[in-house]
ZAMAR-264487 format. One record per residue (C-alpha): residue in three letters; x, y, z. Coordinates in steps of 0.02 Angstrom, whole numbers, padded with zeros to 5 digits, always signed. Example, Ala and Ser with C-alpha at 12.3 -4.5 7.8 and 13.67 -1.06 7.14 Angstrom:
2
Ala+00615-00225+00390Ser+00684-00053+00357
REM end
This chain:
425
Unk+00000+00000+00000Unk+00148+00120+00057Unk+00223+00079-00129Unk+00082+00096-00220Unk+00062+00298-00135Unk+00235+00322-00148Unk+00204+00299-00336Unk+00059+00416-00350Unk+00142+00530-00266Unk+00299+00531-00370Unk+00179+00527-00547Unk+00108+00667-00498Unk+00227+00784-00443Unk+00323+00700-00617Unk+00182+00788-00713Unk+00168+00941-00605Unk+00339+00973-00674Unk+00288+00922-00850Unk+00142+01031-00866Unk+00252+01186-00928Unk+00303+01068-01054Unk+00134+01023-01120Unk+00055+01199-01115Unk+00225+01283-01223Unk+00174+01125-01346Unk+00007+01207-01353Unk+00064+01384-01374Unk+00208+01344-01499Unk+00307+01467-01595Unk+00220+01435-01774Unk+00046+01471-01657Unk+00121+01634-01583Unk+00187+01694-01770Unk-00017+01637-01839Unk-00069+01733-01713Unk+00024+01891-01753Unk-00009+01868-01920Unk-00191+01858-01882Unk-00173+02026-01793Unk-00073+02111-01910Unk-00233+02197-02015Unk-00291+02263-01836Unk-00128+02326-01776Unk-00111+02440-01949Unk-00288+02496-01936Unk-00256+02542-01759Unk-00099+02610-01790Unk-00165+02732-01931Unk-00318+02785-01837Unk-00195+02834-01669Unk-00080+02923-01800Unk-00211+03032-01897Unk-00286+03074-01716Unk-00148+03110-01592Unk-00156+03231-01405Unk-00018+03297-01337Unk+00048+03231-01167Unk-00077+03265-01017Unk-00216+03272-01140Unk-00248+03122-01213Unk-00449+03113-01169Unk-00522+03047-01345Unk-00352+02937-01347Unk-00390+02857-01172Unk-00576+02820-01214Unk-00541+02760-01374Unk-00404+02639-01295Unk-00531+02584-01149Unk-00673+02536-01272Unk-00545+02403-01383Unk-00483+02354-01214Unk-00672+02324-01152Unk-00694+02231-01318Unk-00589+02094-01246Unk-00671+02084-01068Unk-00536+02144-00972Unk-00572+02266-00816Unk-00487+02422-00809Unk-00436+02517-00675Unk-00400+02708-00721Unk-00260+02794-00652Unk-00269+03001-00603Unk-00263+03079-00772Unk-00270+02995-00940Unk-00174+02863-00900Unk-00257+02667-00846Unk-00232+02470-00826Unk-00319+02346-00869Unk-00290+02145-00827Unk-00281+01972-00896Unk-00324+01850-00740Unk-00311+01703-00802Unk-00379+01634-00633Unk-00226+01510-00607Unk-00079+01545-00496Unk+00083+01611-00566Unk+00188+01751-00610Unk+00139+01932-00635Unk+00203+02021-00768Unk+00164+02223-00846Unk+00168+02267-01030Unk+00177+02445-01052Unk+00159+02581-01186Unk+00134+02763-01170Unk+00007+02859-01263Unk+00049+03052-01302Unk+00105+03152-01459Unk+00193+03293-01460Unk+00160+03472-01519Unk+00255+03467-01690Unk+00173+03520-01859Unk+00191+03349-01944Unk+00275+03342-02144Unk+00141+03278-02257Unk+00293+03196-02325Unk+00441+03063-02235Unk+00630+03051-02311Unk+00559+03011-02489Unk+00370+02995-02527Unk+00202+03049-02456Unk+00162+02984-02292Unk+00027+02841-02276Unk-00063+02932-02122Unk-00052+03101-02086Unk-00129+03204-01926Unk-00285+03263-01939Unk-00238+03361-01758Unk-00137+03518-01834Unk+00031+03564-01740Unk-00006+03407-01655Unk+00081+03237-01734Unk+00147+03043-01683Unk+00329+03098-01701Unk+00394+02972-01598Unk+00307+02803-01651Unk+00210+02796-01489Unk+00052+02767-01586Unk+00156+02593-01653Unk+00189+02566-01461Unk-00003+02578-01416Unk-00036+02465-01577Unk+00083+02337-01522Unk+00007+02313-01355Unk-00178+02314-01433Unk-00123+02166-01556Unk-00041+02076-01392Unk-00178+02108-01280Unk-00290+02052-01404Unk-00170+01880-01433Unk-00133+01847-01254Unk-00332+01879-01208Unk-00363+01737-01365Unk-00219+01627-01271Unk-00302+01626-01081Unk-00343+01446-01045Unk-00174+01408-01090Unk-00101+01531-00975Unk-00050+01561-00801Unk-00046+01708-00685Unk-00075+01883-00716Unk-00045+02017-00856Unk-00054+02194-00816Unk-00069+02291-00972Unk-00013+02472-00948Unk-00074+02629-01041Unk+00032+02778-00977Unk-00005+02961-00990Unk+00120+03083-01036Unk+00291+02996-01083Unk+00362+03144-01164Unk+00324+03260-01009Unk+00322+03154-00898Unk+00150+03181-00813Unk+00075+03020-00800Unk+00222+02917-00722Unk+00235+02952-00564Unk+00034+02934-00529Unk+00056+02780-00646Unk+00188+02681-00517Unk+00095+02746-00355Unk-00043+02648-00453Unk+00032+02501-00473Unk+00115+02494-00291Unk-00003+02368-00246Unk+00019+02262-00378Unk+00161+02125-00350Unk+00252+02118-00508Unk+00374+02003-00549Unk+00438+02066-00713Unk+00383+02227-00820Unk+00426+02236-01019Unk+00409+02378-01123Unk+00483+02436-01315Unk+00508+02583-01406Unk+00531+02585-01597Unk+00685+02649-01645Unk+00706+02757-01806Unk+00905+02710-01828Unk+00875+02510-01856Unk+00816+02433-01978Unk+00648+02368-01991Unk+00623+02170-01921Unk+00775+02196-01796Unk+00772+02197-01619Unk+00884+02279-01527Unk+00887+02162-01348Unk+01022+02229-01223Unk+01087+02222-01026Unk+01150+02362-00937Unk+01102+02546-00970Unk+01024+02566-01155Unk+00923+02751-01133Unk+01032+02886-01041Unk+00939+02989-00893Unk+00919+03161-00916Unk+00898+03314-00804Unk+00846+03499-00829Unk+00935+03654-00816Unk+00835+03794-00763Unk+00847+03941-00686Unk+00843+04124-00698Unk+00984+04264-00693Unk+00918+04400-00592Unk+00983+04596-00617Unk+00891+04754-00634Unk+00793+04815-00766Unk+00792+04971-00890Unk+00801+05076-01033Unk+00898+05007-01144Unk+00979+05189-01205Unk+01055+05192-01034Unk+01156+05016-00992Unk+01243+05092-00849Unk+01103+05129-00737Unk+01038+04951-00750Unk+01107+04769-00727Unk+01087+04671-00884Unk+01045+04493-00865Unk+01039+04456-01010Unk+01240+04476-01043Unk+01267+04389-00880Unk+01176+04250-00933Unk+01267+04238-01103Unk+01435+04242-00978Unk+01365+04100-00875Unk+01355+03992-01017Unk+01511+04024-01082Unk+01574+03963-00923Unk+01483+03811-00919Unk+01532+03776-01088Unk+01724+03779-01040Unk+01690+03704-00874Unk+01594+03546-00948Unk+01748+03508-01053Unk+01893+03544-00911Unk+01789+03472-00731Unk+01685+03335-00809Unk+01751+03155-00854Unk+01762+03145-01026Unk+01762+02954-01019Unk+01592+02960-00925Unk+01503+03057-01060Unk+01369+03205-00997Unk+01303+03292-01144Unk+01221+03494-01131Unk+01099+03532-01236Unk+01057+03726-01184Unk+00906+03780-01299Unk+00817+03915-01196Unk+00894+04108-01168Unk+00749+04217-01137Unk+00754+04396-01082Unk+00650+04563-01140Unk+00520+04536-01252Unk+00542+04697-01337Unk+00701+04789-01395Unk+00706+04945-01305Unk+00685+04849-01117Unk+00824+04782-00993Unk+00745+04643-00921Unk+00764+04625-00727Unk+00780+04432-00768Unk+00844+04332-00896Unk+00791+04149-00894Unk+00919+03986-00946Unk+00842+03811-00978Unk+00902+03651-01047Unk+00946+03457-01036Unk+01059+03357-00979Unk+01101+03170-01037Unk+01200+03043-00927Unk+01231+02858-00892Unk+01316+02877-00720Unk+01237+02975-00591Unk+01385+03030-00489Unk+01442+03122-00657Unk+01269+03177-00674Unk+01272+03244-00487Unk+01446+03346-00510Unk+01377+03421-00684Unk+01248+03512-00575Unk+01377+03566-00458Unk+01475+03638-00597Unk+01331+03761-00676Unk+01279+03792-00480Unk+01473+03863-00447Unk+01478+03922-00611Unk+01329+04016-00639Unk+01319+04099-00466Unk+01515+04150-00453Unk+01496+04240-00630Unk+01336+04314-00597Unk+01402+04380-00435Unk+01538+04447-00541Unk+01401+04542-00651Unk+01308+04598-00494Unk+01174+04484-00518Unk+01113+04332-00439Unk+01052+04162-00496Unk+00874+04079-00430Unk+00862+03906-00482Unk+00706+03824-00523Unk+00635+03682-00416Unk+00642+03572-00586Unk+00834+03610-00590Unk+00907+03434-00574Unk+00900+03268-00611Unk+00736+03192-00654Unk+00757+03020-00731Unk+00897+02896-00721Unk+00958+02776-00869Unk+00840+02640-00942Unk+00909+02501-00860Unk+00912+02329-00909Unk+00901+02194-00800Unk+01015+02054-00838Unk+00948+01890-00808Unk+00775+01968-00859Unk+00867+02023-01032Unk+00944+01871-01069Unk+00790+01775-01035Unk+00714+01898-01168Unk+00844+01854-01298Unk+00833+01710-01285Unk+00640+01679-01275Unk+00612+01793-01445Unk+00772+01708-01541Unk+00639+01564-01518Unk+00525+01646-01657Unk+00643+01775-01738Unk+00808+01691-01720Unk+00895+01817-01854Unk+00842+01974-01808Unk+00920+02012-01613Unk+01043+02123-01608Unk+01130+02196-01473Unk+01283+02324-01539Unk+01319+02459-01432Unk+01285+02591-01588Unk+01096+02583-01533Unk+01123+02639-01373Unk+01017+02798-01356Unk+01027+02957-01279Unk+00863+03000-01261Unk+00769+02979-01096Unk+00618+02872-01058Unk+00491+02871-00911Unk+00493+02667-00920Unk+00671+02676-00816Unk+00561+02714-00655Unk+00463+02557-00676Unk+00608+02471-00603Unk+00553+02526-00444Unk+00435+02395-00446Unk+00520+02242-00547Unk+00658+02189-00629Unk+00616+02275-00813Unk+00655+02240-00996Unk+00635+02374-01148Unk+00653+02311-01323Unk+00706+02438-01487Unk+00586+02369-01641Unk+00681+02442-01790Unk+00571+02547-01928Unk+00691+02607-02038Unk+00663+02555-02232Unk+00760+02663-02346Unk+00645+02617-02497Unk+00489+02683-02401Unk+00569+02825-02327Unk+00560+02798-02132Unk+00718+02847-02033Unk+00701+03005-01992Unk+00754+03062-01816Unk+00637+03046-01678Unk+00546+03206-01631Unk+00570+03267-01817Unk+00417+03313-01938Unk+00475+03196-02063Unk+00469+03079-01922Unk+00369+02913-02021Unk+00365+02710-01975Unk+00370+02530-02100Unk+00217+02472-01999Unk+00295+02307-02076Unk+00392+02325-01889Unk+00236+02316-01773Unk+00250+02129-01816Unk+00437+02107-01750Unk+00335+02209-01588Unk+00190+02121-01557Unk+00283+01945-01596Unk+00426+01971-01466Unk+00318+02078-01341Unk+00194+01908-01348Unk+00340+01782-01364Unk+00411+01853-01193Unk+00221+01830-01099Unk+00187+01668-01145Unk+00370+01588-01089Unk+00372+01690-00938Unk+00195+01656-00880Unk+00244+01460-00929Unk+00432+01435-00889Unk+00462+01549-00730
REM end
């Protein structure tokens, strides 16, 4: 009798360990590439309607309701979040992991090019000064298509996906109510993407380490005392102080600042008098910077604090920095063993198209790196550059354009990593 348990007992914990096995024969790769296939129709016709009717960051009202009625279409409760931004979830009522896919959801305020790097555009805004010039309406496609895959792929799923719809990327309004959101939520992993104008289209660009740079702002205003502008002497001109100041900053950047632990400046803002004839009493200095290490990133502020108040002192003047002056998001960070397992899992269905040279690094910023605070995180570069169609052009450029042939490469690897983490881990 003892025997005869013993054996029961050791079949089934033998097929307790097999049943990953059996449900990744049921979701297969040649299933997850018919299903993306299958989607591909929908994720262009979403991708076109999100391009031709685009709201800037903080705005995104029609966007969000729009979003929330496909989402409804697949049964999924939704949760919104203060703002424009909301979650919904995939319970698939069995225990397991928990895992967020993310995209943003905001355009920016650029008059968009009826025309890319070579021929007319296939969707153009219909929102004027308002246009998609960062490919975030391919981002909200791509999850659509794999919320609409993963929803199709329930039974033969476990755990929980959280499928996030942020506000405000490019201004960052929506993040930080976004992750107080989510506090609640135990994640165990959180994957994101961002299409990537550089790379061409059906790569993947799959990394560790650092692969988006942080950024912080420089701002803050040179204060003096306004005048006539006939009569220089009886006033304090800002405006030349502030024109010293970053003159200073200039030379100090390249003689203080490791040059091997790269900190780029990018001052576009020097405003003064609006009219000719007027000394302003204050002239006002804003700007970016773009770092992978923060203790460089820390010292760069020290240098245009010194800086800026030791030559303004020297013009009479004095500096008042803005409570936005500083760093506001660290690098996009990778995590390792979460990467790898990525890498791995989509050279399953796209084994040719991975890449990970350094040359794709990017030094733009991205909300996504404060996910981390919650889970290890992942962010994956879809390329969309096709020289014969004309996409290629820089990010936040009016020629800005996408090969929505890419939103497949998305949706397959943003899919591929849900259903062998929800399975495998």
């Amino acid at each position: 009798m003892m025997k005869i348990r013993m054996t029961l007992i050791s079949g089934f914990i033998f097929l307790l360990f097999l049943t990953p096995v059996f449900a990744q024969k049921a979701i297969s790769k040649d299933i997850i590439l018919k299903k993306v296939e299958s989607v591909d129709s929908y994720i262009r016709k979403e991708r076109g309607y999100l391009h031709e009717n685009p709201e800037v960051s903080g705005k995104e009202v029609k966007t969000t309701a729009y979003l929330q009625a496909e989402i409804t279409k697949l049964g999924l409760p939704i949760t919104q979040v203060p703002g424009t931004g909301f979650y919904a979830v995939l319970d698939t009522k069995k225990p397991g992991k928990t895992i967020g896919l993310r995209t943003d959801i905001d355009a920016l305020p650029i008059p968009e090019s009826e025309v890319n790097l070579k021929q007319k555009k296939q969707h153009i805004s219909k929102n004027a000064g308002v246009s998609h010039a960062c490919g975030h309406d391919g981002h909200i496609a791509t999850l659509l298509g794999a919320a609409k895959i993963l929803t199709e792929l329930k039974e033969q799923l476990r755990g929980k996906i959280i499928f996030i719809f942020e506000e405000g990327e490019e201004t960052g309004s929506g993040i930080d109510a976004m992750i107080e959101a989510l506090k609640p939520i135990h994640f165990d992993a959180i994957y994101g993407n961002h299409l990537k104008s550089n790379l061409a289209t059906g790569k993947l660009f799959i990394r560790e380490g650092a692969i988006m740079a942080g950024t912080g702002t420089v701002a803050f205003d040179v204060i003096g005392r306004g005048g006539h502008a006939s009569r220089p002497d009886l006033s304090i001109n800002p405006v030349f102080a502030a024109a010293n100041i970053l003159t200073g900053i200039s030379i100090a950047w390249n003689n203080q600042l490791d040059i091997t632990k790269t900190v780029t400046l990018g001052i576009t803002q020097i405003q003064g008098s609006e009219v000719y004839n007027v000394i302003p009493n204050k002239a006002f200095v804003g700007g970016t910077i773009r770092f992978f290490d923060k203790q460089e990133a820390e010292k760069s502020f020290e240098v245009i604090r010194k800086v800026s108040e030791n030559i303004a002192a020297a013009h009479h003047c004095t500096v008042q920095f803005h409570d936005r002056n500083g760093i506001y998001l660290y690098p996009v960070l990778n995590d390792p063993e979460l990467t790898q397992f990525t890498r791995e899992a989509v050279k399953e269905i796209y084994p040719d198209r991975v890449v990970t040279d350094d040359k794709y690094i990017w030094y733009a910023a991205e909300s996504f790196s404060k996910y981390s605070q919650l889970a290890p995180t992942v962010f994956v570069f879809p390329g969309i550059k096709n020289e014969e169609l004309g996409s290629g052009a820089e990010h936040h450029n009016d020629q800005f354009d996408m090969d929505e042939d890419a939103l497949q490469y998305a949706t397959g690897a943003m899919v591929q990593f849900a259903v062998k983490y929800l399975i495998f881990l």
